[in-house]
Backbone bond lengths (Angstrom), bond angles and torsions (degrees), N, CA, C in turn:
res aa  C-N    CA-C-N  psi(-1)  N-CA   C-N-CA  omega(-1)  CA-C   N-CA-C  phi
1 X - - - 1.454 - - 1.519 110.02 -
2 X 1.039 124.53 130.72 1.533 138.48 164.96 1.122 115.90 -52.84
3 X 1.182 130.38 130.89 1.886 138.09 167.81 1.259 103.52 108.39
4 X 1.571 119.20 9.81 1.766 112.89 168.46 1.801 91.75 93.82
5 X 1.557 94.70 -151.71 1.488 110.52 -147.84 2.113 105.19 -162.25
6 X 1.340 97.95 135.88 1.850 86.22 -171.17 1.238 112.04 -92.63
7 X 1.067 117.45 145.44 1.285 115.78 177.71 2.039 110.25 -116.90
8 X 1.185 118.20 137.63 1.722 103.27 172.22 1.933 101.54 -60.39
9 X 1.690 82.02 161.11 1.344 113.01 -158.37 1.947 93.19 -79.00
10 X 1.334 120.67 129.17 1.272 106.97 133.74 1.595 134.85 -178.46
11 X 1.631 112.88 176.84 1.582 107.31 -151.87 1.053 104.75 -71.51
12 X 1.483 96.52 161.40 1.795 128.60 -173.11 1.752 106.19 -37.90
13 X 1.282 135.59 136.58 1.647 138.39 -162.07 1.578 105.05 72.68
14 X 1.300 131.58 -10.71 1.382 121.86 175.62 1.611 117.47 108.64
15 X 0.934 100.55 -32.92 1.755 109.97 171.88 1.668 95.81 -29.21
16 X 1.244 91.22 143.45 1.633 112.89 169.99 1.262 120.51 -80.00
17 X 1.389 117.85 137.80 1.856 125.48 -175.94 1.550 102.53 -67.68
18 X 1.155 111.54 143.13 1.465 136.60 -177.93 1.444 103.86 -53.74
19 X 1.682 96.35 178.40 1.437 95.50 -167.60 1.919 118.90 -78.20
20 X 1.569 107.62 -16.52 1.255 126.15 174.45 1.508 101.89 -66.98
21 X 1.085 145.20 -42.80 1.540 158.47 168.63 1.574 94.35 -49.60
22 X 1.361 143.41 -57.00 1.226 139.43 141.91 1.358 133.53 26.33
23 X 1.943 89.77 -93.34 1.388 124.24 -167.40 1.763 104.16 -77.05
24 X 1.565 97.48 134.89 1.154 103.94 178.42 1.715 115.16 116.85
25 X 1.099 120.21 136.73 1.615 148.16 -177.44 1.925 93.31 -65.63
26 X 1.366 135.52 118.13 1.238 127.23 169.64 1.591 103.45 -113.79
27 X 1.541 107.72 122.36 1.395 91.48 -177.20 1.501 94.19 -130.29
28 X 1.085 117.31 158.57 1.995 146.89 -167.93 1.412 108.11 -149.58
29 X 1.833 91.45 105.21 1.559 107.37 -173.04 1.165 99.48 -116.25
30 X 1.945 125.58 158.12 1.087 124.34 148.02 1.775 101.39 -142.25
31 X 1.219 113.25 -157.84 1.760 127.50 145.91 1.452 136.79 -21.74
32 X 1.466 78.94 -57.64 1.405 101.82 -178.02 1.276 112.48 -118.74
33 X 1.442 135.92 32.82 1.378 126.58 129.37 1.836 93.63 153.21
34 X 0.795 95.88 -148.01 1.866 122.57 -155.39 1.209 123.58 -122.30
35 X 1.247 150.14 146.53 1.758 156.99 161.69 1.655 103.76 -123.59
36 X 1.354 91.49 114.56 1.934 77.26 173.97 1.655 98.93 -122.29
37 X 1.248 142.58 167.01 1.146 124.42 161.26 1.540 118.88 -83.70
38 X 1.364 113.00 154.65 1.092 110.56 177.10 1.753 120.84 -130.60
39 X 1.617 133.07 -173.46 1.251 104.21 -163.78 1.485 118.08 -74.69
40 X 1.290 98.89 -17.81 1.710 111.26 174.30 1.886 125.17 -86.29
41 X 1.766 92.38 -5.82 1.535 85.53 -165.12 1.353 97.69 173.90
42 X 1.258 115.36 -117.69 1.426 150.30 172.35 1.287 120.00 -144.63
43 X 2.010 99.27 132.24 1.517 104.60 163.69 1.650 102.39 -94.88
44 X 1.775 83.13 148.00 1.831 91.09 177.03 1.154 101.48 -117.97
45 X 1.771 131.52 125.84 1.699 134.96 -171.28 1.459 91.91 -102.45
46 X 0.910 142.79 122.23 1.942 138.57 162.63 1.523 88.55 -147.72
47 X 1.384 95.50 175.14 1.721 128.84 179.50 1.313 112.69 -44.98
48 X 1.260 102.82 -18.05 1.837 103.79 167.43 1.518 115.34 -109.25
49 X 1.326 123.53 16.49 1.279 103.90 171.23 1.218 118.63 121.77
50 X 1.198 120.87 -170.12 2.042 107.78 -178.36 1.600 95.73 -126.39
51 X 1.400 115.15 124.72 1.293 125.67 156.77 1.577 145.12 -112.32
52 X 0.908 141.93 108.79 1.793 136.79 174.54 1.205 94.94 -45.87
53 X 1.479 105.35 116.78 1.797 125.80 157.13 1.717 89.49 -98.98
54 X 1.150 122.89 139.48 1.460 148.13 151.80 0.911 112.09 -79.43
55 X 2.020 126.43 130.50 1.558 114.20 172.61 1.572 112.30 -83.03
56 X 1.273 102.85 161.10 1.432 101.74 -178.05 1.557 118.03 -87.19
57 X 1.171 112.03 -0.57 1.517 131.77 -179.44 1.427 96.83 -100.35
58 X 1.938 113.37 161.28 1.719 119.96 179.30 1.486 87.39 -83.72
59 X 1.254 112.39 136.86 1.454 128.15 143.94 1.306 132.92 -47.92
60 X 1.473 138.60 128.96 1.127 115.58 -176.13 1.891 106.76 -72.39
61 X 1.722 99.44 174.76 1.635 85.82 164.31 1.982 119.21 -90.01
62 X 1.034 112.20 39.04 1.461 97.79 -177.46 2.264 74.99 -118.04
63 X 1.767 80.46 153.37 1.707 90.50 -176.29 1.801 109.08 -97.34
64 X 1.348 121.11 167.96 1.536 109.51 161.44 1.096 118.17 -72.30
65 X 1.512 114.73 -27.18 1.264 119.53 -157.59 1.648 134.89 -76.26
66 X 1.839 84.17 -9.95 1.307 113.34 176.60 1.814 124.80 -52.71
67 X 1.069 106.80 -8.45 1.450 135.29 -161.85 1.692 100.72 -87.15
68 X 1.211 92.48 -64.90 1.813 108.58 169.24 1.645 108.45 -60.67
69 X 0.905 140.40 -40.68 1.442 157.27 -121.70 1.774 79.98 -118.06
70 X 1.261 128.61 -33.85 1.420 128.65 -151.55 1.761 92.04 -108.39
71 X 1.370 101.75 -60.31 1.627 96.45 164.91 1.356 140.45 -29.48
72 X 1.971 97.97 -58.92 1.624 94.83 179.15 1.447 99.95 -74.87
73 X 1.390 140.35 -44.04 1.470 124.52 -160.45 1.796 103.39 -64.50
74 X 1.361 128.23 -11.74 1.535 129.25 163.41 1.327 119.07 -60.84
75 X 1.870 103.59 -52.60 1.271 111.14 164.82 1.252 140.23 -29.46
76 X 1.760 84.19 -78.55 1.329 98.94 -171.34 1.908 105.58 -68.82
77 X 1.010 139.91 -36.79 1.243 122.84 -172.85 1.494 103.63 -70.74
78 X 1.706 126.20 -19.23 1.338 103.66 175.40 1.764 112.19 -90.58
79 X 0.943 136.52 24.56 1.341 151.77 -177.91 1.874 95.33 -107.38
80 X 1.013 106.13 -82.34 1.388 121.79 173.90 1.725 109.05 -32.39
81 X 0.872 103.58 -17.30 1.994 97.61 -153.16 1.596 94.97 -96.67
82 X 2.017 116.91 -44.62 1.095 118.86 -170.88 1.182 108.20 -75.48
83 X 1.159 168.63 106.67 1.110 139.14 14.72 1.709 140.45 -64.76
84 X 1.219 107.12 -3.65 1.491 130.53 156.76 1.551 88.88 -59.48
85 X 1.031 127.48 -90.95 1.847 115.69 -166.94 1.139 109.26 -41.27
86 X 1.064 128.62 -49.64 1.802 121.52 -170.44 1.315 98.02 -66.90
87 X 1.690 154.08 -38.00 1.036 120.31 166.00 1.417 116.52 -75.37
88 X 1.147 127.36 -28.81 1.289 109.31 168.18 1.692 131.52 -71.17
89 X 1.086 120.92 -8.25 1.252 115.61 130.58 1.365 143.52 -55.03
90 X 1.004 126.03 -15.65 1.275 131.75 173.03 1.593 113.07 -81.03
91 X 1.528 118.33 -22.35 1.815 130.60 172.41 1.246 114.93 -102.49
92 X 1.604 129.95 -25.16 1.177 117.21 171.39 1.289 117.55 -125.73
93 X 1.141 112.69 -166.57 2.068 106.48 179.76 1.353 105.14 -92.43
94 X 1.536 107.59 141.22 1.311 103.54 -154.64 1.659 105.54 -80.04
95 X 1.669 115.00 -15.82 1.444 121.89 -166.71 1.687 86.16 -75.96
96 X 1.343 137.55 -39.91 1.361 131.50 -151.03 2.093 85.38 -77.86
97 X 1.717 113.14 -41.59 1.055 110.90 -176.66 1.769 115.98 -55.47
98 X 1.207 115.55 -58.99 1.641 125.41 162.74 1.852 116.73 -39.93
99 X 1.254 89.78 -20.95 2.118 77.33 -177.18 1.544 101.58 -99.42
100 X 1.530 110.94 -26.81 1.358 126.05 160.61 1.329 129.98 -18.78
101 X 1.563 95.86 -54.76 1.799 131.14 -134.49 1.956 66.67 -114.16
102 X 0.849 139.63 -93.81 1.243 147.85 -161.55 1.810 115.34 -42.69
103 X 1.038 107.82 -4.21 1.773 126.05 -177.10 1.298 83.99 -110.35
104 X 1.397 119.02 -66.31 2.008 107.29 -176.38 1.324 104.37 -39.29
105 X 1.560 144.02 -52.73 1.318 148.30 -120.46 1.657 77.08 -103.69
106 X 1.569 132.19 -61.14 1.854 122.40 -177.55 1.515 101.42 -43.17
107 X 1.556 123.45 -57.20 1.466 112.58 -151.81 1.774 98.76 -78.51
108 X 1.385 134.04 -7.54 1.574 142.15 147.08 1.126 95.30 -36.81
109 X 1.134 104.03 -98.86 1.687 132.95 -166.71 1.692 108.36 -14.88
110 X 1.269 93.98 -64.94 2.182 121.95 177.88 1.545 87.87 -21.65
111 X 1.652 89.32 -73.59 1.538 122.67 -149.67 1.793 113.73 -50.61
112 X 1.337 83.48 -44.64 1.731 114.42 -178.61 1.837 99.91 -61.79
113 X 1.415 121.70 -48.86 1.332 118.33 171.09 1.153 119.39 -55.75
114 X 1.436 105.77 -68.23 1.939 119.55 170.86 1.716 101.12 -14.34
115 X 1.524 102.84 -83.85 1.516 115.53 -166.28 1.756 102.93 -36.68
116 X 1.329 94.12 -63.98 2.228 89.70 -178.82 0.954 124.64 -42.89
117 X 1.634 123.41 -47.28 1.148 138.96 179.45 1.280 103.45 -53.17
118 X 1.296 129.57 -49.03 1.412 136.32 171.40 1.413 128.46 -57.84
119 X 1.316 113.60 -30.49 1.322 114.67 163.85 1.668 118.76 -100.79
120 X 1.164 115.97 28.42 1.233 124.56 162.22 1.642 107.31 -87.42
121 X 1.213 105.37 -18.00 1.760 103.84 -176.28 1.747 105.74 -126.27
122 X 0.786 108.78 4.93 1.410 113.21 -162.95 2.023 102.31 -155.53
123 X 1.562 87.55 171.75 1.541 105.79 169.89 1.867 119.27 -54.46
124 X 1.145 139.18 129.71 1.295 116.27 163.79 1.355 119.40 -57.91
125 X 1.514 114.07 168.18 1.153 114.21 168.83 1.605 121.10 -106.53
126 X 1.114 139.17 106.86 1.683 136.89 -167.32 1.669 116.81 -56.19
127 X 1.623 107.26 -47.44 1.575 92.52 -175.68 1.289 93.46 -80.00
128 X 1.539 139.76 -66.13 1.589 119.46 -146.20 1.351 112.15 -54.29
129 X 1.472 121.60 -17.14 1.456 103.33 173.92 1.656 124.45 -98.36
130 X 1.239 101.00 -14.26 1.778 110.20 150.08 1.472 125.56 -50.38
131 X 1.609 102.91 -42.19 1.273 114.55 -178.57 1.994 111.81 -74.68
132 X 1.304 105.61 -44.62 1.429 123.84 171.65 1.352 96.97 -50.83
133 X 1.553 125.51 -61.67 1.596 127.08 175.05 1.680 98.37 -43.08
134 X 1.089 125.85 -83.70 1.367 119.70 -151.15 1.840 110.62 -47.63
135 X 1.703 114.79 -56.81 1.186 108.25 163.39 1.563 123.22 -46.49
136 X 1.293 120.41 -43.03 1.746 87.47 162.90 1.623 129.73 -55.67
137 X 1.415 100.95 -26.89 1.884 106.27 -172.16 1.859 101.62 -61.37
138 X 1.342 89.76 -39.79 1.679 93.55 -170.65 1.452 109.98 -39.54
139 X 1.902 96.67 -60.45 1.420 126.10 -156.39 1.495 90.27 -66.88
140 X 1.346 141.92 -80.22 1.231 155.63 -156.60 1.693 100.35 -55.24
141 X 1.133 122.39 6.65 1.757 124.16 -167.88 1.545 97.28 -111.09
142 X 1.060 90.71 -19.40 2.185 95.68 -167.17 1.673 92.34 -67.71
143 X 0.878 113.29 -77.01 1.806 123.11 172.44 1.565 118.29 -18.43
144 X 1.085 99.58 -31.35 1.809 111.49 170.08 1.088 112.12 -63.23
145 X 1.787 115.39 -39.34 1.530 119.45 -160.40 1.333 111.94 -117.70
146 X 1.568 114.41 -32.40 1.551 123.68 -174.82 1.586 131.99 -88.24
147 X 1.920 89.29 -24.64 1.844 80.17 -178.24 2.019 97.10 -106.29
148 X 1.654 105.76 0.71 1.956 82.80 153.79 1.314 114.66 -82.68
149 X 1.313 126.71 -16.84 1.746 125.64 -178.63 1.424 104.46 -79.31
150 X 1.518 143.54 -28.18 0.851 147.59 -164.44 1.640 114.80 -95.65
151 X 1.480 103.24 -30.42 1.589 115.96 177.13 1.849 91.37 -88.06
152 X 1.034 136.56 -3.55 1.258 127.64 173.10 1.568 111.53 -108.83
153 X 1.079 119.28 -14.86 1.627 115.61 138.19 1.424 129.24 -50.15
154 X 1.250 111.20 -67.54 1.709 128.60 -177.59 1.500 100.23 -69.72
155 X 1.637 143.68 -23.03 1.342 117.79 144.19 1.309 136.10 -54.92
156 X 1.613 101.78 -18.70 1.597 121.50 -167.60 1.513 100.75 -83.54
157 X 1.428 102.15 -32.45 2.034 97.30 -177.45 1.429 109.23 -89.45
158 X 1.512 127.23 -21.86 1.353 152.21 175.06 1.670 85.26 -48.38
159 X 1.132 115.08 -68.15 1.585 107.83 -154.71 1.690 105.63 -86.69
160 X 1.090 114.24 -11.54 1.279 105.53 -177.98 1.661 108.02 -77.23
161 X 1.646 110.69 -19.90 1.125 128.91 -173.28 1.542 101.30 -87.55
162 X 1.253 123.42 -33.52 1.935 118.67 -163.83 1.503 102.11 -112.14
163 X 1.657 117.89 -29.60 1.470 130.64 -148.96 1.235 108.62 52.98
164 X 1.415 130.45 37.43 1.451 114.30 138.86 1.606 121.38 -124.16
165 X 1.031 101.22 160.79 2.058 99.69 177.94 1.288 109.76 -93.69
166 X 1.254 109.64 117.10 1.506 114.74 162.23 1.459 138.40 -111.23
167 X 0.985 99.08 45.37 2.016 117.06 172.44 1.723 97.22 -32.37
168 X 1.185 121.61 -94.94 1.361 130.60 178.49 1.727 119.65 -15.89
169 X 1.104 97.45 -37.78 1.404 101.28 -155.80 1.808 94.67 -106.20
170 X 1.295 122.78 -19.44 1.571 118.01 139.66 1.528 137.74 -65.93
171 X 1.278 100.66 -43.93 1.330 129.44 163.58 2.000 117.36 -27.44
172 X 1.924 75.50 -63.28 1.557 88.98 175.38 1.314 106.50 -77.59
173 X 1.346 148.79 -48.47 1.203 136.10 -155.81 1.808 110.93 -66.34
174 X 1.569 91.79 -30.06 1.424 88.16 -169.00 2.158 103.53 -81.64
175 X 1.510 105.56 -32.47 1.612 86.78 156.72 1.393 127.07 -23.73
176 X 1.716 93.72 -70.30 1.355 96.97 -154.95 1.528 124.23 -68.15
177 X 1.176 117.20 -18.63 1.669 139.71 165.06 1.157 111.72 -48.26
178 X 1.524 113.37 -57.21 1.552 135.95 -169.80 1.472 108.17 -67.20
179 X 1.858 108.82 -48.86 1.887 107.45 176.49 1.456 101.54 -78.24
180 X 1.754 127.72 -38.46 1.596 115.38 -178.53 1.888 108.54 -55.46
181 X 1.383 98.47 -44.53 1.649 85.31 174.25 1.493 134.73 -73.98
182 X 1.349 103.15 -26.66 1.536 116.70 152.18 1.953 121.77 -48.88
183 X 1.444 115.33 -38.59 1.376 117.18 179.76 1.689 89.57 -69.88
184 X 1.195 108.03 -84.73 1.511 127.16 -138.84 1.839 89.40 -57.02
185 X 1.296 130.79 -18.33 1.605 121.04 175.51 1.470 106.61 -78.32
186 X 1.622 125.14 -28.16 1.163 116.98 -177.60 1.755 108.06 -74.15
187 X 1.887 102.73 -50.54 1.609 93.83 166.76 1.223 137.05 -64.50
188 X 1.244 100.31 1.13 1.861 98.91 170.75 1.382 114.74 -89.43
189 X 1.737 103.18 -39.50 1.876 96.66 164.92 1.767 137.92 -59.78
190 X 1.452 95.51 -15.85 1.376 115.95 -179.57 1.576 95.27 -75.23
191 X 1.354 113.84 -62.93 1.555 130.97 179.57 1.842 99.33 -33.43
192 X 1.176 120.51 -75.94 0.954 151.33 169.83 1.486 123.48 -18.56
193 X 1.455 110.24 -47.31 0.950 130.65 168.18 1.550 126.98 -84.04
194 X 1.336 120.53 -43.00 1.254 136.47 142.19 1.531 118.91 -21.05
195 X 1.121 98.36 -81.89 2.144 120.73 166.75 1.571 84.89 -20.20
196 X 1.554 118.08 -67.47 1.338 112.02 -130.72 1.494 105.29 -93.83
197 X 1.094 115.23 3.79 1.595 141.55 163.10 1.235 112.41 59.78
198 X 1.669 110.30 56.09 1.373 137.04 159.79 1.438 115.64 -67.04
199 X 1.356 107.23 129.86 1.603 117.05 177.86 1.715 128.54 -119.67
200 X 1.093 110.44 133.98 1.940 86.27 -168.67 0.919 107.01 -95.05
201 X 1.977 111.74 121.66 1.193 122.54 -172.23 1.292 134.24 96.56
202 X 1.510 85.29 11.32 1.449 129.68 156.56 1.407 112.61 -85.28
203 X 1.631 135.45 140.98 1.522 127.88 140.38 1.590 112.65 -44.75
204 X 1.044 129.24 165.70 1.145 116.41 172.96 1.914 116.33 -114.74
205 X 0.893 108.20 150.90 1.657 90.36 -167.47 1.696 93.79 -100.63
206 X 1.871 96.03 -157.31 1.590 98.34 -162.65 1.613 103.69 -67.35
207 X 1.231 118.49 -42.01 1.563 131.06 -166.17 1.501 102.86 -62.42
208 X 1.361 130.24 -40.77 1.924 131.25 154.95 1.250 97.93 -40.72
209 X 1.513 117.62 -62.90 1.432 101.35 -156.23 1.891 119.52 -81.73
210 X 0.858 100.14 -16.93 1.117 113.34 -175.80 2.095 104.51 -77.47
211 X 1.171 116.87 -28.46 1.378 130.89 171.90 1.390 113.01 -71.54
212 X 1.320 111.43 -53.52 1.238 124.08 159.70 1.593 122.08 -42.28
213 X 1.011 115.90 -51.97 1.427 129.47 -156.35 1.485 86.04 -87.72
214 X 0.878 139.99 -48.73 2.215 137.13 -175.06 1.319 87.64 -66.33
215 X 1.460 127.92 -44.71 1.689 121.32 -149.32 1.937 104.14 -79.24
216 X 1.573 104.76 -8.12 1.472 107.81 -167.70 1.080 106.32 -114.04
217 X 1.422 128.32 6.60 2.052 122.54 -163.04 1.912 84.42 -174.21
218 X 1.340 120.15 -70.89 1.564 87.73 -145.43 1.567 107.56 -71.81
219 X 1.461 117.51 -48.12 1.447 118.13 168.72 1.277 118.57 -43.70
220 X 1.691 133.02 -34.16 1.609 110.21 174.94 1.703 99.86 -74.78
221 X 1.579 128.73 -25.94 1.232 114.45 -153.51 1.623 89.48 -77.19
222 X 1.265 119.84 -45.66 1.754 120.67 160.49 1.517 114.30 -0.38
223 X 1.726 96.67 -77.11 1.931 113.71 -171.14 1.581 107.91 -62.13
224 X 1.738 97.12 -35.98 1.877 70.74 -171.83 1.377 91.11 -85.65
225 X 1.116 149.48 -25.37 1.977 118.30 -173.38 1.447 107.47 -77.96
226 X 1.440 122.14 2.64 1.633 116.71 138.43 0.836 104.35 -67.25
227 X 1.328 139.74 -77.35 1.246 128.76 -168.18 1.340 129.88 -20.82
228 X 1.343 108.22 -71.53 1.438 112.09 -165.24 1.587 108.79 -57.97
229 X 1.453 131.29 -27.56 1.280 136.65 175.11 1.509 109.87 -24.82
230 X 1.186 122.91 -57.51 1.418 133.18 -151.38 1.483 109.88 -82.32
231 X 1.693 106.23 -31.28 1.165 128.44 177.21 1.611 105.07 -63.55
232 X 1.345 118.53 -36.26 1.387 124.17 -150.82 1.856 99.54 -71.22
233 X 1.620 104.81 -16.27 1.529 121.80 -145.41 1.829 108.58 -116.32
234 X 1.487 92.79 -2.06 1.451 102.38 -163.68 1.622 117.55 -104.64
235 X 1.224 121.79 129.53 1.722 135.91 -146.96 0.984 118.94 -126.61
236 X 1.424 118.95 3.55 1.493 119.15 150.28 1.608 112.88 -65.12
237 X 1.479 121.27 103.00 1.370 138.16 163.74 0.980 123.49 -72.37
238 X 1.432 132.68 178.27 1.261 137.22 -178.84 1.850 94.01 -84.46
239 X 1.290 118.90 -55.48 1.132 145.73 166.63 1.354 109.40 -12.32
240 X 1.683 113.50 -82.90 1.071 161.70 140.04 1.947 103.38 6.48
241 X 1.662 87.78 -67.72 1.501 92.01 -167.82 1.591 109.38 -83.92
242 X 0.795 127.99 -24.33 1.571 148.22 164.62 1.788 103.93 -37.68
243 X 1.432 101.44 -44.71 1.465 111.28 -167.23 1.663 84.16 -85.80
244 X 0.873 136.08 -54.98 1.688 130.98 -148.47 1.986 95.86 -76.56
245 X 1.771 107.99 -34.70 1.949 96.80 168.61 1.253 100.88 -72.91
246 X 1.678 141.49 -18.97 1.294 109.85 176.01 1.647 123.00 -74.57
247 X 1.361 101.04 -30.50 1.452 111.41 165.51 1.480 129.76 -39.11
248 X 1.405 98.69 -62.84 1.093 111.53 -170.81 1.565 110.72 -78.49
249 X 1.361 137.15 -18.22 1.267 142.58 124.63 1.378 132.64 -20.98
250 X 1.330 88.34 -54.42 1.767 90.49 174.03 1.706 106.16 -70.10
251 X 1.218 106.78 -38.95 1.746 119.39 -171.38 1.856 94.62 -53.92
252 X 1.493 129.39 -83.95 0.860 144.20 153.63 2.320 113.84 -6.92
253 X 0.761 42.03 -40.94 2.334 48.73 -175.28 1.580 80.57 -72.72
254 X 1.452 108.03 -68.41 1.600 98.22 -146.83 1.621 107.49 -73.82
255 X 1.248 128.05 -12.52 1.562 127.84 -179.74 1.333 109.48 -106.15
């Protein structure tokens, strides 16, 4: 096959690449065919066919494939979960449901560190971090369903308070929050990574991994126990809002 042949990555004297060197799908394309890794090595696809190359080096025990394996169980439990919240919104309050969902997502996060930390010295483990995957999907699914039902409350008391409706003008604010925090999280990982004087195509040493490992579990578990703070403080009820559609009902009849 044309374009060479892959070999695993590793540091200077031969030592084997870490467990982050691992994670992840490696693929080597050309013309004439494909390299994907496989659990023994590499598959090679060319004009003759698909074969298992074996590496000639020990493998570590953590897999690549774990990456994929971590994805769909995120997926699929956050697919699965939303409509579980929407009925459970309908029996409890959805703000008590959101701080809920956001306490599941810290003890993830914990859990999600623990496990890395653990395979920095050792073998990974496959289910607890499948399982860690799925409890984030749960947690991260509530947000789909709870803070548009909840921002459509607080427009509902908004107007009972100004008499005007402002959908749009929540709508937008909460965009722009959502893409400003979306920029500045991607430039902080770049930042982040930089600091920690990661190179591509480099092994990565302890200070990568160790950047890595805060930038994937303790810093999000950080944002959401901000998070939930505000939640802990917040008094729009089910109760509450019930009284403000009768209001505004009555307002509506008589104008």
């Amino acid at each position: 096959m044309a374009g060479g042949s892959h070999v695993r990555k590793t540091a200077p004297g031969g030592v084997r690449s870490s467990y982050l060197g691992d994670l992840g799908l490696m693929v080597v394309s050309c013309e004439e065919g494909e390299i994907r890794q496989s659990q023994n090595g590499v598959y090679v696809y060319d004009t003759n066919g698909t074969r298992d190359v074996p590496l000639s080096e020990p493998r570590s025990e953590t897999r690549p494939e774990l990456t994929e394996l971590y994805m769909l169980a995120f997926f699929l439990a956050y697919l699965v979960s939303v409509p579980l919240w929407v009925r459970a919104s309908r029996r409890f309050a959805k703000v008590h449901l959101l701080a809920a969902s956001l306490g599941l997502a810290l003890v993830a996060y914990a859990a999600l560190w623990a496990i890395f930390e653990a395979a920095r010295t050792g073998p990974s483990e496959t289910l607890p971090m499948l399982v860690t995957a799925a409890l984030l999907g749960v947690s991260m699914s509530s947000a789909l369903v709870l803070s548009p039902a909840i921002r459509a409350e607080v427009i509902d008391y908004d107007e009972l308070l100004s008499g005007e409706r402002k959908e749009g003008v929540y709508t937008a604010i909460s965009d722009v929050v959502f893409r400003l925090g979306s920029a500045v999280s991607i430039a902080a990982a770049g930042w982040a990574l930089e600091w920690s004087g990661y190179r591509p195509g480099v092994v990565p040493d302890a200070r990568v991994e160790t950047t890595v490992l805060w930038a994937m579990t303790l810093i999000p578990a950080a944002c959401v126990a901000l998070a939930i703070l505000p939640l802990l403080r917040f008094g729009l009820t089910e109760r509450e809002h019930a009284r403000i559609m009768g209001e505004l009902e009555q307002r509506r009849a008589a104008g």
